[in-house]
Residue frames as qw, qx, qy, qz and C-alpha x, y, z in Angstrom:
[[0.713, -0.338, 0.508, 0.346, 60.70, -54.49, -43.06],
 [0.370, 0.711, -0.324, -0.503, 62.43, -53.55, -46.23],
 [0.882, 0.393, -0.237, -0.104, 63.03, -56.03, -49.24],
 [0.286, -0.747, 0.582, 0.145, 65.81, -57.90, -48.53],
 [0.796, 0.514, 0.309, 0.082, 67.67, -60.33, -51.49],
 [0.502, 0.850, -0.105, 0.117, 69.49, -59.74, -54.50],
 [0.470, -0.758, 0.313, 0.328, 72.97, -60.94, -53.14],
 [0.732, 0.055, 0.631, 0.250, 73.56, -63.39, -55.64],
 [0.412, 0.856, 0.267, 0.162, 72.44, -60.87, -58.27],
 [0.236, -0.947, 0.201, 0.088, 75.23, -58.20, -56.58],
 [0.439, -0.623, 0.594, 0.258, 78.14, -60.94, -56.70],
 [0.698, 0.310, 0.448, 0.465, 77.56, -61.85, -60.28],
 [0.347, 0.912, 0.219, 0.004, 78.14, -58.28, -61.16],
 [0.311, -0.759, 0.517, 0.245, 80.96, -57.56, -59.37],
 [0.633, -0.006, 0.664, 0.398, 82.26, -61.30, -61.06],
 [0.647, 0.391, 0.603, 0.256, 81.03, -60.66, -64.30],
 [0.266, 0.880, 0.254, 0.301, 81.14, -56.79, -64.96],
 [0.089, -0.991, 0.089, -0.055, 82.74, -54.97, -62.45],
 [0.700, -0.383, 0.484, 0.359, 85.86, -57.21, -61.84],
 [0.736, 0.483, 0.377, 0.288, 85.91, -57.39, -65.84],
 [0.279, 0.847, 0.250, 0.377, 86.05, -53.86, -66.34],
 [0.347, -0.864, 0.300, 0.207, 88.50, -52.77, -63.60],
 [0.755, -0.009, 0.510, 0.411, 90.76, -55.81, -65.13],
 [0.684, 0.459, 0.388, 0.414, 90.81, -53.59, -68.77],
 [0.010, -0.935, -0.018, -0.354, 91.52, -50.29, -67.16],
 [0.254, -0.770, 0.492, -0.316, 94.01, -51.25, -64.62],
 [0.507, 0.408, -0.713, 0.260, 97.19, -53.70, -64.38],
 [0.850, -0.295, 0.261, -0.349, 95.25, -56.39, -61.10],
 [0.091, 0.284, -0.942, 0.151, 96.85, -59.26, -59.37],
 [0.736, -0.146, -0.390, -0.534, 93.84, -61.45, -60.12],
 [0.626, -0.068, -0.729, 0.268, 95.90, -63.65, -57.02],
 [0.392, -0.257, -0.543, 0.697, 95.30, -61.10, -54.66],
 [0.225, -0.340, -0.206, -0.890, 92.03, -59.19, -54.46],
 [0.075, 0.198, 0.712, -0.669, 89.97, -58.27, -51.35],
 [0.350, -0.565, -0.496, -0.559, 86.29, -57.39, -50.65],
 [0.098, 0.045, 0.456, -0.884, 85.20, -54.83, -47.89],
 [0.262, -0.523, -0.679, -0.443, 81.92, -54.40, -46.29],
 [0.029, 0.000, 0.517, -0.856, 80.65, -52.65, -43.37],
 [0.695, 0.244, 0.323, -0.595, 76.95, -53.74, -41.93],
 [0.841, 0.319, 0.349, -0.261, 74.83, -55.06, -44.08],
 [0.567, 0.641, -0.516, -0.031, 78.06, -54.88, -46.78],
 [0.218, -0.432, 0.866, -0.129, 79.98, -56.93, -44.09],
 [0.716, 0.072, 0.552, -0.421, 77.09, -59.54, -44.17],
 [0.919, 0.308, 0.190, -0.155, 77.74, -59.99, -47.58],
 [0.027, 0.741, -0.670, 0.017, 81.29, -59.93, -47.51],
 [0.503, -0.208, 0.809, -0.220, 80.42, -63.36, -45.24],
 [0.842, 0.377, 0.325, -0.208, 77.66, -64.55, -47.62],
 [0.640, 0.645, -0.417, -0.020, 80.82, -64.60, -50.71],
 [0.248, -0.591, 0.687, -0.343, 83.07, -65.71, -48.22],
 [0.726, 0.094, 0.564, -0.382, 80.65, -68.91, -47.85],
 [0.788, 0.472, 0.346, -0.192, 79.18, -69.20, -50.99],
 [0.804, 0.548, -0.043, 0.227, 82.31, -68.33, -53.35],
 [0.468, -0.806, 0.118, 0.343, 85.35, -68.31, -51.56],
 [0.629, -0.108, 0.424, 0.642, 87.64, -68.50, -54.53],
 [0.406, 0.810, 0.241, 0.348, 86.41, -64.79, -55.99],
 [0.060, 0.863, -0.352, 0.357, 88.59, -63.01, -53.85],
 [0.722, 0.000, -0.507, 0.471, 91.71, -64.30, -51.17],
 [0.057, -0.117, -0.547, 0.827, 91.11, -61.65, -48.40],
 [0.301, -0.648, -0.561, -0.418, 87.69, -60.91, -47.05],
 [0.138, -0.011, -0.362, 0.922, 86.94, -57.89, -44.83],
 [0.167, -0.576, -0.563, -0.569, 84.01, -57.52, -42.81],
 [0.023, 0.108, -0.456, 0.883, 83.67, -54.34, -40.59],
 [0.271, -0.004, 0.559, -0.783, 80.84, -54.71, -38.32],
 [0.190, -0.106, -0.878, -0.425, 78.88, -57.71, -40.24],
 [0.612, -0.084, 0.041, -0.785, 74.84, -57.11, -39.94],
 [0.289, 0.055, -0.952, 0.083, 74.98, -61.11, -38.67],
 [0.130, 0.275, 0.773, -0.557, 72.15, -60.74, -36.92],
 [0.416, 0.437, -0.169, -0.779, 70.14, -59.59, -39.79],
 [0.900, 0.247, -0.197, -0.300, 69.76, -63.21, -41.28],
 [0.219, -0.613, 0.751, -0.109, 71.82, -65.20, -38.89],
 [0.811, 0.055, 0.575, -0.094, 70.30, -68.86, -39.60],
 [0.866, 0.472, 0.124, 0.112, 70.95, -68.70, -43.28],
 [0.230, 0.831, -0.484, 0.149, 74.30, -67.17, -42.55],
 [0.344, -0.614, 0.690, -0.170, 74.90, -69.76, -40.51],
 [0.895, 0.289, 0.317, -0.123, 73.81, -72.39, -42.95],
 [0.514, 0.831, -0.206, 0.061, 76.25, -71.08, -45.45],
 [0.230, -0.753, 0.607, -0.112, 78.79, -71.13, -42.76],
 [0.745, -0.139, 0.582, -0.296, 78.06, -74.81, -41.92],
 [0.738, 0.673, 0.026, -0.045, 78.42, -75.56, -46.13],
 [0.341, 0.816, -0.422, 0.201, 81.50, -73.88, -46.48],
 [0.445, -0.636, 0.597, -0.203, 83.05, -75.30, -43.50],
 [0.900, 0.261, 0.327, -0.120, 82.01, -79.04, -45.23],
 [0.691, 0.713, 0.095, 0.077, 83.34, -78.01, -48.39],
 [0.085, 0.848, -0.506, 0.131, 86.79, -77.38, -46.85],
 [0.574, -0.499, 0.621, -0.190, 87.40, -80.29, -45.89],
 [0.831, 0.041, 0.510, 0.219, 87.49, -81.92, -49.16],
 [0.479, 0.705, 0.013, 0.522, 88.81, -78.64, -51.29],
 [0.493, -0.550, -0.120, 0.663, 91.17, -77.11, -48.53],
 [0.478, 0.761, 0.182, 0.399, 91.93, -73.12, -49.89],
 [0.458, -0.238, -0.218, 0.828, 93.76, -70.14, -48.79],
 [0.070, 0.760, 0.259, 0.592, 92.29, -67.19, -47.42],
 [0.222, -0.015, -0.453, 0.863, 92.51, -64.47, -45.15],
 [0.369, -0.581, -0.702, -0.185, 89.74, -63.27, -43.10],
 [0.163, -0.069, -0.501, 0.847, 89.17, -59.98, -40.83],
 [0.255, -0.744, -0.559, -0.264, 85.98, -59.32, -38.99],
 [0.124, 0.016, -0.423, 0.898, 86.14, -55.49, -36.78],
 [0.189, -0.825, -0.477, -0.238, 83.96, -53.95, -35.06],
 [0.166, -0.683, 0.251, -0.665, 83.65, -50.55, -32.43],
 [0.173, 0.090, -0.662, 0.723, 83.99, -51.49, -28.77],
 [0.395, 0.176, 0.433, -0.791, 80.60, -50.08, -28.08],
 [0.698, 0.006, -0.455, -0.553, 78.88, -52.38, -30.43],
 [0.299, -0.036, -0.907, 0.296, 78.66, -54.83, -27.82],
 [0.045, 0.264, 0.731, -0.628, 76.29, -52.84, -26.38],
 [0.488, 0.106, -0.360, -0.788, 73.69, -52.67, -29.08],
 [0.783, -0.005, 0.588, -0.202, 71.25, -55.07, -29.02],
 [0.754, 0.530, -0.348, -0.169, 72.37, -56.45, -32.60],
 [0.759, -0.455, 0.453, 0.107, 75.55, -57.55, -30.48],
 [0.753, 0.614, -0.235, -0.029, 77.48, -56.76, -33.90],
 [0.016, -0.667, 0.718, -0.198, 81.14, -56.79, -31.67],
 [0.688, -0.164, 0.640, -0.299, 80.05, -60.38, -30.10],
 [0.874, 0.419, 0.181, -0.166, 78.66, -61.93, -33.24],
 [0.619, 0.714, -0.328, 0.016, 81.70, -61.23, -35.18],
 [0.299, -0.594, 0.713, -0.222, 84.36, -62.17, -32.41],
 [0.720, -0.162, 0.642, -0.208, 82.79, -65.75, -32.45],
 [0.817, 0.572, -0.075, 0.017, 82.36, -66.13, -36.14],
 [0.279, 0.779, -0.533, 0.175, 86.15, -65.26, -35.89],
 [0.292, -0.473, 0.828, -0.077, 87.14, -68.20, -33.61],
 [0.888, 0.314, 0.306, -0.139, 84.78, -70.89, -35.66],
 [0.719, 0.686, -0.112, 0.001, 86.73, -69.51, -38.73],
 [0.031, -0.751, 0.658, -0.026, 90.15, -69.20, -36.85],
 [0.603, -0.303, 0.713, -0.190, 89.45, -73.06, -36.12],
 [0.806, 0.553, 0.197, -0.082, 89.59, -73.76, -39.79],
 [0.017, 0.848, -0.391, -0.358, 93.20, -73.04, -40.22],
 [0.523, -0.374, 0.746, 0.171, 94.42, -76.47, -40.82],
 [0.535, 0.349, 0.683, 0.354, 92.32, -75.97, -44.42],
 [0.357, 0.307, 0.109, 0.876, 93.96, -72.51, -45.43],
 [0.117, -0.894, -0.269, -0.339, 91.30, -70.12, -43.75],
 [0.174, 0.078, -0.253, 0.949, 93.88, -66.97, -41.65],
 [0.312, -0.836, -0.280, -0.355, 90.59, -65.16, -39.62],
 [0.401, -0.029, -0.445, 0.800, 91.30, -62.42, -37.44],
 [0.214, -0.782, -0.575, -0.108, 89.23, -60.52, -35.24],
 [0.264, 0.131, -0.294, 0.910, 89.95, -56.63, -34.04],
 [0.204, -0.841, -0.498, 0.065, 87.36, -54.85, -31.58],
 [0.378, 0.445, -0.028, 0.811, 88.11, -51.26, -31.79],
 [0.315, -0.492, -0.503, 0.636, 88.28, -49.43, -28.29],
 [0.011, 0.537, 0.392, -0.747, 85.98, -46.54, -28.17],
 [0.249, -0.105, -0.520, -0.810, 84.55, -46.56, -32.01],
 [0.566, 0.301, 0.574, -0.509, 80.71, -47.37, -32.12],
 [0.773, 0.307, 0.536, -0.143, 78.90, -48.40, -35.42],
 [0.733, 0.541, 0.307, 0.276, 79.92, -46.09, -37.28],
 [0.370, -0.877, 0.306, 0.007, 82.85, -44.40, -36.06],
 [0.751, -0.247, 0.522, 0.320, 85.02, -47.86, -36.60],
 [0.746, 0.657, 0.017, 0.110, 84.86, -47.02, -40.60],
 [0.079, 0.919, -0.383, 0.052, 88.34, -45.00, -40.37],
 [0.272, -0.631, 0.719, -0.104, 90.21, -47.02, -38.48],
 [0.846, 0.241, 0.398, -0.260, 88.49, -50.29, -40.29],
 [0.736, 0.660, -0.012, 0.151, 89.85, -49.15, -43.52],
 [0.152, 0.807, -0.569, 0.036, 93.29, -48.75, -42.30],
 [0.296, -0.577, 0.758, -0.072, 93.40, -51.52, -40.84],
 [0.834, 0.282, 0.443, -0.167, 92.13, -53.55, -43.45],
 [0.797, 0.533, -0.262, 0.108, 94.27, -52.76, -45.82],
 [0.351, -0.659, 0.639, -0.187, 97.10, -53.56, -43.47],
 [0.725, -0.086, 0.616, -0.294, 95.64, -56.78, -43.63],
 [0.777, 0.530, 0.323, -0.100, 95.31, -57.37, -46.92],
 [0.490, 0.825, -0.228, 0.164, 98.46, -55.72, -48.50],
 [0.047, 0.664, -0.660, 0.347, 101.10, -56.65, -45.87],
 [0.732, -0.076, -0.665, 0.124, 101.81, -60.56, -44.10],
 [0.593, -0.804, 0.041, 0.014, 102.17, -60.21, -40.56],
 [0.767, -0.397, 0.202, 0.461, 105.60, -60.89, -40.87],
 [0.463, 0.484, 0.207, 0.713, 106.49, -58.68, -43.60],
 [0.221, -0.880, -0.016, -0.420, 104.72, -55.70, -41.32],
 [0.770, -0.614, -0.040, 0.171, 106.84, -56.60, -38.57],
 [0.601, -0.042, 0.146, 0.784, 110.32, -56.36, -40.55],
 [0.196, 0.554, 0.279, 0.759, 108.98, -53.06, -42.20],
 [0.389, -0.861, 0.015, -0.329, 107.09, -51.25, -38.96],
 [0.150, 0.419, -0.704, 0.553, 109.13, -53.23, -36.23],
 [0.360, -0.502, -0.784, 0.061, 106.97, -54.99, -33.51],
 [0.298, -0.379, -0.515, 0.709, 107.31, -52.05, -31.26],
 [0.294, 0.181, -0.136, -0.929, 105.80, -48.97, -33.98],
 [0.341, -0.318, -0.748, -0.471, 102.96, -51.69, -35.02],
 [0.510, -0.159, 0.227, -0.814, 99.30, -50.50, -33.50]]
């Protein structure tokens, strides 16, 4: 079993160095900044998500490795969910997987669907989750179509994509 750790260590860098240092090289809307993951990155997409939702306001995790350390993810969850209820916030929230992850045993397409209706049942204290199963990707196949349609997600309201695509060109 490899080491496994060191998130906390990961999201103070990003906070403290890497967020710093994009910030003095490039003109950031410090109101509107995502985080991707895929696998084990999705997993800790969720663990910031949890543990600091107010470093970023969209959170994208493509095929989350939730089964990789599901009790303490689901402690976190259980925290955060608390903690909204007496700091309400506003975020946005897409978990994808492939279509054929359902039929791994990890069960990454399952795992993430349900996280997505727990979180969708947080709305009434700012949390937007959406879930997208992608027909005929597998683990890693979904990346392509993940990243397009994250930043869909993240750069465009639903209702703003609607006046700009139309309902009828939106995928």
């Amino acid at each position: 079993m490899p080491e496994q750790g060191g998130a906390a260590a990961f999201l103070q860098f990003i906070e403290e160095e890497l967020k710093p240092q994009i910030e003095r090289e490039f003109k950031i809307d410090s109101d509107r900044q995502t985080i991707f993951g895929h696998s084990l990155g999705g997993l800790f997409v969720l663990h910031v998500l949890f543990t600091k939702p107010s470093a970023f306001q969209c959170f994208v995790a493509g095929s989350p490795s939730i089964h990789w350390n599901r009790q303490r993810l689901l402690r976190e969850e259980r925290q955060f969910a608390s903690r909204l209820e007496r700091e309400p916030l506003r975020v946005k929230v897409l978990l994808g997987a492939g279509e054929w992850e359902k039929h791994h045993i990890s069960r990454n397409s399952d795992s993430a669907r349900e996280l997505s209706e727990r979180l969708s049942a947080l709305s009434a204290y700012g949390v937007e989750a959406a879930f997208h199963e992608f027909e005929g990707e597998n683990h890693v196949s979904v990346l392509p179509v993940l990243i397009s349609r994250a930043l869909r997600f993240a750069l465009y309201p639903a209702h703003r994509e609607e006046r700009e695509c139309g309902p009828a060109q939106r995928q």
